[in-house]
Structure formats: C-alpha cells, structure tokens
C-alpha positions in Angstrom: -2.3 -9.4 23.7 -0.7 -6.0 24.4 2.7 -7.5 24.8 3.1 -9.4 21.1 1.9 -6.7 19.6 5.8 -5.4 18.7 6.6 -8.5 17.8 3.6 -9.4 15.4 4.3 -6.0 13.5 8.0 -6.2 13.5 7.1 -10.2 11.6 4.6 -8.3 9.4 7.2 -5.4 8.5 10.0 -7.5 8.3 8.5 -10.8 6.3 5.0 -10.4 5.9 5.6 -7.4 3.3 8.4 -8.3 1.2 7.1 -11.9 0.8 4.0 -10.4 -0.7 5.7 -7.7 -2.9 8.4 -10.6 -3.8 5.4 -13.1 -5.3 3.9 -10.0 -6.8 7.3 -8.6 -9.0 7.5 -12.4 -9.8 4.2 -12.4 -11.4 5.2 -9.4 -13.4 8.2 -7.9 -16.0 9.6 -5.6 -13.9 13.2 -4.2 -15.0 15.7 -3.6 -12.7 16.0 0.3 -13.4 12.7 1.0 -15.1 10.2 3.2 -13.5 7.3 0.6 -15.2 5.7 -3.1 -15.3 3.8 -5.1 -17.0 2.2 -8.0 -15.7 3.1 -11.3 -17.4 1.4 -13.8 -14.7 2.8 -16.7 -14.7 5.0 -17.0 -17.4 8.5 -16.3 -15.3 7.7 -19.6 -13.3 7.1 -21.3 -17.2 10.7 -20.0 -18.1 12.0 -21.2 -14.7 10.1 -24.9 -15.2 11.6 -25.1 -18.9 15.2 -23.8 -18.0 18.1 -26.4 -18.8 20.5 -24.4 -15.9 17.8 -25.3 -13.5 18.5 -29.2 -12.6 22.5 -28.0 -12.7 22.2 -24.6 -10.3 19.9 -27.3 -7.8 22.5 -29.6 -7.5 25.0 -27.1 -7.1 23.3 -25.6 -4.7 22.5 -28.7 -2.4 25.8 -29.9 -2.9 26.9 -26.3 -1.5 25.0 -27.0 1.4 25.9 -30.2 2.2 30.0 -29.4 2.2 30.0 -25.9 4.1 26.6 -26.6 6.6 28.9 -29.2 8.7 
C-alpha cells in the first residue's frame, strides 16, 4: 500500500486537481486577468450547445485527427 502511495498523489496533483478546478471555472465567469468571479452555473455549456462554430470546429477537429494521427 506503501509503495503506490507516490504514484496515487502524483495522479491526484497532477489530474485529480486541475480536472476539479477546470469543471469549477467552467461553471463560473471568470476573466482571464480579473482578480474576481461570479458564478453563472451552467449557462457557458448553454452558449456552447447553441454555438453555430461548434458542428464546424468538431469536424475540423476530427478531420485533424484523422490526417496527422497515421
């Protein structure tokens, strides 16, 4: 049990954390440079959902994949 410790807190440091704090600045309005936020819940993912660019940036973004992964 000793022996994964490292590892388990290096995965918690290194992933655990910034996947939390990442789904928590999504859920808020939080400028780049500003000091403050303001919580906005789930309105960012509405904006995404509703986005025209979306379907476009997707299928660039597979295709992308698809060319330069081979």
């Amino acid at each position: 049990m000793l022996a994964v410790a490292p590892a388990v807190l290096l995965i918690l440091v290194f992933f655990c954390v910034p996947l939390i704090l990442l789904f928590w600045m999504s859920l808020n309005n939080w400028p780049l440079l500003a000091d403050t936020q303001h919580f906005i819940g789930l309105k960012n993912y509405k904006e995404l959902l509703t986005d025209s660019k979306l379907k476009q940036a997707l299928l660039f973004t597979v295709t992308y994949t698809i060319i330069n992964t081979p």
